[in-house]
C-alpha positions in Angstrom: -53.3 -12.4 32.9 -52.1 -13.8 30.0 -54.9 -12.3 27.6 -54.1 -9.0 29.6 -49.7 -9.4 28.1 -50.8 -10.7 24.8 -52.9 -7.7 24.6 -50.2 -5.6 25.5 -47.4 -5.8 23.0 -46.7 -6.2 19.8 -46.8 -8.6 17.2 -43.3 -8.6 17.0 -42.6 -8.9 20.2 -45.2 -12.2 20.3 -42.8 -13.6 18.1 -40.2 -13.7 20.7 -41.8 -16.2 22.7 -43.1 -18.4 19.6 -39.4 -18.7 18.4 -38.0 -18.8 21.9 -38.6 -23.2 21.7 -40.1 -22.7 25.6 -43.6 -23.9 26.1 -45.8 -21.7 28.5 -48.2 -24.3 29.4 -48.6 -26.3 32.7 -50.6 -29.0 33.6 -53.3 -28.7 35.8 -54.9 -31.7 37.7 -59.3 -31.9 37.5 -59.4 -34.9 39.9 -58.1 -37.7 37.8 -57.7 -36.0 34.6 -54.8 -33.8 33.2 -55.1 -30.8 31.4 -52.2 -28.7 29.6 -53.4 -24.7 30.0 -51.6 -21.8 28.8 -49.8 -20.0 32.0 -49.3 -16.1 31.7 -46.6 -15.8 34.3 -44.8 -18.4 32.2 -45.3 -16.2 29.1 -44.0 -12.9 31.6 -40.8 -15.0 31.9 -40.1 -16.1 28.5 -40.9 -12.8 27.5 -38.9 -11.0 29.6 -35.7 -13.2 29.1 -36.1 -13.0 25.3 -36.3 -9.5 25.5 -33.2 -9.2 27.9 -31.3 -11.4 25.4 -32.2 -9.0 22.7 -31.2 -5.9 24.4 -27.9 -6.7 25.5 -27.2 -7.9 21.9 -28.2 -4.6 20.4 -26.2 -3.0 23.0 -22.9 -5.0 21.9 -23.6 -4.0 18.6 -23.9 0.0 19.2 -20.9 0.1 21.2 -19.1 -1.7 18.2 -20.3 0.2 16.0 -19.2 3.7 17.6 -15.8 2.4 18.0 -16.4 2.4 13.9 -17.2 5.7 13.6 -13.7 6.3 11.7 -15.2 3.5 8.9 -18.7 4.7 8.8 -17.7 8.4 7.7 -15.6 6.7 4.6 -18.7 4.4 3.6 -20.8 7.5 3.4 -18.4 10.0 1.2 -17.4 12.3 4.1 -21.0 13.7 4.4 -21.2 15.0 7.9 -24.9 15.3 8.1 -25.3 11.5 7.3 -22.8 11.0 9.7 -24.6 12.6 12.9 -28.2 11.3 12.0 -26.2 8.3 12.3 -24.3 9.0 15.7 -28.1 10.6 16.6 -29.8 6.9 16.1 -27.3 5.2 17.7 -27.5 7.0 21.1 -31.1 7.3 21.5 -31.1 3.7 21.0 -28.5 3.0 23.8 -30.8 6.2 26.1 -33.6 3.7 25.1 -32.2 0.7 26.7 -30.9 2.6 30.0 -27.6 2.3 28.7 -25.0 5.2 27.8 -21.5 5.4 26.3 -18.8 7.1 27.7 -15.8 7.4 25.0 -18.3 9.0 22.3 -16.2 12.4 22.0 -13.1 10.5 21.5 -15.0 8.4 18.5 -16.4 11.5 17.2 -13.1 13.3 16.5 -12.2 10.1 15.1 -14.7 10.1 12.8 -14.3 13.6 11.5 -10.9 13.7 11.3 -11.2 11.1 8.5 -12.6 13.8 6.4 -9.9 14.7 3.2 -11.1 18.6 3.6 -8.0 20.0 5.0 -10.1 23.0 6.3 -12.5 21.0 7.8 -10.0 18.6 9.6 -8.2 21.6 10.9 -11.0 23.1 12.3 -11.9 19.8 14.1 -8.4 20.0 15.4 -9.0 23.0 17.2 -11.7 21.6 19.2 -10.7 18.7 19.6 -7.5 20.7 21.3 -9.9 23.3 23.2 -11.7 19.9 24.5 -8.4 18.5 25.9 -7.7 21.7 27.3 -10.6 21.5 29.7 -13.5 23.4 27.5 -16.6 22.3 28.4 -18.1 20.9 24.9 -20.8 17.7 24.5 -21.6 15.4 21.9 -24.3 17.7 20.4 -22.3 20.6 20.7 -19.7 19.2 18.9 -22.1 17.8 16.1 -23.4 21.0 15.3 -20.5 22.4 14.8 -19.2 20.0 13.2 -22.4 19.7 10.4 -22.5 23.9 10.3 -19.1 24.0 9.1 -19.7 21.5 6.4 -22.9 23.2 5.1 -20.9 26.1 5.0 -18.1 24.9 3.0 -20.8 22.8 0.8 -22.5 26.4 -0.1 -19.3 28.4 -0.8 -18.4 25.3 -2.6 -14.6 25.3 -1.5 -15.3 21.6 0.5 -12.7 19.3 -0.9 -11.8 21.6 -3.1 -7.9 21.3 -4.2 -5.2 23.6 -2.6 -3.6 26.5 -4.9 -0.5 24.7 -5.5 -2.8 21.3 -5.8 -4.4 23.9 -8.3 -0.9 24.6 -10.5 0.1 20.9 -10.4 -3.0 20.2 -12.1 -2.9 22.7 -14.5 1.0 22.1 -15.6 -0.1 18.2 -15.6 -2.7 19.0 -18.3 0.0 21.1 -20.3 1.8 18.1 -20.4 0.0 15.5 -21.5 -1.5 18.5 -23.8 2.4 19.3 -25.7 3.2 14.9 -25.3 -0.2 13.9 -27.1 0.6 17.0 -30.0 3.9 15.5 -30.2 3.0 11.6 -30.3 0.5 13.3 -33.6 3.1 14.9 -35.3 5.3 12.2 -35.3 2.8 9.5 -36.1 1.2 12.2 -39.1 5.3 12.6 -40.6 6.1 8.9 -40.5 2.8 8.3 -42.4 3.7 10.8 -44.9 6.7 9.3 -45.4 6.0 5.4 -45.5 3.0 6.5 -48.2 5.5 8.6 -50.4 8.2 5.6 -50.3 4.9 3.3 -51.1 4.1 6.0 -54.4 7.8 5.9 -55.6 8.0 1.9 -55.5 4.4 1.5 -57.3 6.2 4.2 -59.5 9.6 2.2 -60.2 7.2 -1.0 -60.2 6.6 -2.5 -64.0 4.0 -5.6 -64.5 6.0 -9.0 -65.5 4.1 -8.6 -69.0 6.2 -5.7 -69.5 9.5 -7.1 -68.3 8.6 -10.0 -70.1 9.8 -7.8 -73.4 13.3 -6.9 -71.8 14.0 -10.5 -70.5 15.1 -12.1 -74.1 17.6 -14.4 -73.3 20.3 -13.5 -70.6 18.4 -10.0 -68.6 19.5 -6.8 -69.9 22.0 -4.1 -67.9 18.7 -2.2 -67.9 16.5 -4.6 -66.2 19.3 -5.7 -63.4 19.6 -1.9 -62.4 15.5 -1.9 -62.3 15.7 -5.2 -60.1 18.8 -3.6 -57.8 16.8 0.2 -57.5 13.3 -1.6 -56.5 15.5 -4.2 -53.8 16.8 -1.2 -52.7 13.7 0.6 -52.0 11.9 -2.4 -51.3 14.5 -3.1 -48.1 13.8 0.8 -47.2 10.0 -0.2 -46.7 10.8 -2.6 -44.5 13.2 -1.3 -42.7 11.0 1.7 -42.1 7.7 -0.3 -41.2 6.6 0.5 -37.8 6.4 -2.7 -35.6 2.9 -2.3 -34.5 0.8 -2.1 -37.5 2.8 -4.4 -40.6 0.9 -4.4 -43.6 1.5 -6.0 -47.1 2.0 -3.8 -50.0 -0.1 -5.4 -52.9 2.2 -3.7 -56.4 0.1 -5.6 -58.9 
């Protein structure tokens, strides 16, 4: 019997009973000696309790996850074909297992109703309004609607696709920044100009100490003092002017 189960199934499912920690053997009396053999209805019952274990774990976890259906659709970018290969897998698995669900139209709508495509979600509406109503509509029914409508809006290439006045917004936002960034140019381009022409007219009023050297003999001259006030004067302009961001020293020499 037991050569006949191991036979049977799969490697994988051999590994249940391995990993269970329950021993299969029994001890079996030859007159006065003791013998541990290897019992197949022992196996049978680990392996069936393993495998019950098992199922009604994966079971737990379906249900979970089709309460989640909401989540899934964000994970995978709003593709609805993802979505019901998805939805697909998890019911046959459940069909697999004799087990069904019974909310899976609620968790559906749920799911596509997540979707930002406002022509989508208001198609999804409707049925979902025609199913409260009383229409007679299944999960598959509603799946293939659901993914034909998406393929369509894919091919005419108007899923997701922003709203006229979505549309103008965008277009008067980019006019904006467009006019703001020519602007913040302009204004950066005139006060250059005029920080490098103030810079040309000191470097022009500017005379090496060598040469005021010859005008300093004794007490300074009238001359020299209205040199020094002019290139103070211009000098406190320069720095008054000086943007606070970029500072640089002037080298006049």
């Amino acid at each position: 019997m037991l050569n006949c189960i191991q036979a049977s199934i799969t490697y994988k499912c051999a590994l249940k009973v391995v990993t269970s920690g329950e021993t299969y053997e029994v001890e079996v009396k030859n007159g006065d000696e003791k013998e541990m053999v290897q019992d197949g209805p022992s196996y049978l019952r680990i392996l069936i309790s393993r495998v019950t274990i098992d199922s009604r774990s994966t079971v737990s976890y379906i249900r979970r996850t089709l309460l989640e259906l909401d989540d899934y659709m964000t994970s995978i970018d709003y593709n609805v074909t993802s979505f019901n290969e998805f939805v697909r897998l998890q019911l046959d698995t459940l069909t697999a297992r004799g087990e069904s669900s019974s909310d899976v139209m609620v968790n559906l709508f749920k799911g596509y109703l997540v979707a930002p495509d406002k022509e989508f979600s208001t198609y999804i509406k409707q049925k979902k309004n025609n199913y409260k109503e009383g229409q007679d509509l299944q999960e598959e029914d509603l799946m293939t609607m659901a993914e034909n409508k998406f393929k369509s809006l894919i091919r005419s290439g108007e899923w997701n696709a922003p709203s006229k006045k979505q549309k103008e917004i965008l277009v008067l936002t980019a006019k904006l920044e467009s006019i703001t960034k020519k602007k913040k140019s302009d204004k950066s381009k005139k006060c250059k100009e005029k920080f490098n022409g103030r810079k040309r007219l000191l470097r022009t009023l500017w005379k090496p100490k060598t040469e005021m050297a010859k005008h300093n003999t004794g007490a300074p001259s009238t001359k020299c003092g209205h040199f020094t006030r002019q290139v103070n004067a211009h000098w406190k302009f320069l720095k008054i002017t000086m943007t606070t961001k970029k500072k640089k020293e002037i080298n006049f020499s």
